[in-house]
C-alpha angles and dihedrals in degrees: 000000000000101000085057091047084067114050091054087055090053097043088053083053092048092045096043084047094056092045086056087061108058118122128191089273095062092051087076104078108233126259142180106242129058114224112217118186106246089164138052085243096047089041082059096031079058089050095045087044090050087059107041089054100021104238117165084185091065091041087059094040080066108035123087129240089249099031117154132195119211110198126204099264093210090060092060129091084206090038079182092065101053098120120080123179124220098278090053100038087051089052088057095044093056098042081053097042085057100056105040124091128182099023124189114178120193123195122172107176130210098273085190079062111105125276110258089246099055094042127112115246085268122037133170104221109190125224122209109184118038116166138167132180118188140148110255116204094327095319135089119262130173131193124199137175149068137306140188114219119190107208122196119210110216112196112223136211094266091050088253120133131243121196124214129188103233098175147012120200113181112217099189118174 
């Protein structure tokens, strides 16, 4: 009885020590198969899916090389410092990703914006509604506004397309 005693007590131990090491990428269940956004709408259905389970792998998987955010610059305390390039965007990302909690991520694009198959190999699709409602460190927050998100077609070896997010510029009101 008491040797069994134990080893519940160290399987409780094993299994509260690997809950203490999840990160945001752990938070997205694993599949099989890895989505890649081929179209405008599955480029923004894997952003709105990166929020809603936190994954920084997803968010990667979407952002361009040479991808660049452009912050309001009213909404900063340093306005000068308001473009960020992916590795920094990714490290906040993750810092935020950690600490949010019941996402629920809204983007309704410009219809008006080009279809992916006329579109030039880079294209800024608007985006008019953009809202976002999370716990944040144990409070409500909401975020609401516009963006403009320059996506990059890059033709693959099948003749397929996949689509990149170069550059996001808030346009906050």
């Amino acid at each position: 009885m008491k040797n069994s005693n134990l080893r519940v007590l160290a399987l409780l131990s094993l299994l509260g020590l690997g809950g203490c090491l999840f990160t945001a990428d752990q938070i997205e269940p694993v599949t099989k198969t890895v989505s890649v956004a081929d179209s405008p709408s599955s480029l923004f259905a894997l952003l709105k899916r990166a929020y809603d389970t936190r994954s920084l792998a997803t968010l990667d998987r979407i952002l361009a090389d040479d991808y660049q955010f452009v912050a309001d610059a009213r909404e900063l305390t340093g306005p000068s410092d308001n473009t960020w390039g992916k590795s920094v965007e990714m490290d906040r990302h993750s810092r935020m990703f950690q600490a949010i909690q019941n996402v629920d991520f809204t983007i309704d694009r410009d219809s008006l914006s080009p279809i992916p198959e006329l579109a030039p190999r880079e294209t800024t699709w608007t985006v008019f509604n953009l809202e976002m409602t999370m716990d944040y460190d144990g409070q409500p927050y909401d975020v609401r506004g516009q963006a403009d998100f320059r996506l990059r077609a890059v033709p693959q070896a099948d003749g397929s397309l996949r689509y990149y997010v170069v550059k996001w510029t808030d346009r906050n009101q």
